[in-house]
N, C-alpha and C positions, 0 to 999 in steps of 0.2 A: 223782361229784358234778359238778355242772354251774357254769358260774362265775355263773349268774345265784340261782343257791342259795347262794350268798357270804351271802348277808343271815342265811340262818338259821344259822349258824355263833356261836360264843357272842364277843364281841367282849373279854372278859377274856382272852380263851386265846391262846398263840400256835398256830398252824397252821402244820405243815412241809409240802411239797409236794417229791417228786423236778425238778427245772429243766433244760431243757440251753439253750444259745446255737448259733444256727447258725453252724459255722465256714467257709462258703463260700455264695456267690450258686450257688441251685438243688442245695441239701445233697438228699443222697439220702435224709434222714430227714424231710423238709419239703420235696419237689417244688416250682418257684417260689417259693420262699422269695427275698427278700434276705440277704446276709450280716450276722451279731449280731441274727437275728431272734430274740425267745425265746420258748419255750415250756416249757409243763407236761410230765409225762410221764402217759400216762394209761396207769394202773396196770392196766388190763384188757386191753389192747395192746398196751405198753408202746412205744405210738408217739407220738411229738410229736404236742402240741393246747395248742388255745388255751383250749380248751372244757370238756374232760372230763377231772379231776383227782381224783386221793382225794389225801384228807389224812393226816399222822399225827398224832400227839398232841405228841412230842419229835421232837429233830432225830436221837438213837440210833435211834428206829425206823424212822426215815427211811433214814437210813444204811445201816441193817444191810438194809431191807428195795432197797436200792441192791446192795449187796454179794452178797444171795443171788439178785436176778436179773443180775449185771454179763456174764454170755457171753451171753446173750440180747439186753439192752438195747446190749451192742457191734454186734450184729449188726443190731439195726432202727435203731438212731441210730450207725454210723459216723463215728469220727473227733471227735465230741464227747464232751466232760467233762460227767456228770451229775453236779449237786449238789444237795445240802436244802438250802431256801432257806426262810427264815418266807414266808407264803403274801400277809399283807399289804404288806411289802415287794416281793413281786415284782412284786404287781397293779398296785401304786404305780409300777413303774421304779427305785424304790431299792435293789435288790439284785442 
């Protein structure tokens, strides 16, 4: 999904998204990055983006779907913590 398809999204639901925060200026999972930059994880790459996000339905299948890619997503995001994060809050900056 794309963040400008945010609108067709059902606005009663919550939406979880995988999150990570960059833990250094120029992270290797976000070239030129700023430090505490944040990004989605985009579930097809499982590389940081600002852009390109699948959603889950709950924060368990978020989680779990966290849990059975974590030796993969350590390898393309080094040294950051991926968490479910509701998707409106993060849009926002609230989370």
């Amino acid at each position: 999904m794309r963040r400008c398809e945010v609108d067709r999204l059902d606005p009663t639901r919550t939406f979880w998204v995988p999150a990570v925060v960059s833990p250094h200026r120029d992270w290797a999972g976000a070239p030129g990055c700023r430090k505490g930059a944040r990004f989605m994880v985009d579930r097809e790459t499982l590389r940081a983006s600002r852009d390109a996000f699948g959603t889950f339905d709950s924060k368990l299948s978020c989680l779990d779907w966290i849990m059975r890619h974590r030796p993969d997503l350590n390898r393309s995001l080094p040294g950051a913590t991926i968490r479910a994060v509701p998707l409106d809050r993060w849009l926002l900056g609230l989370d």
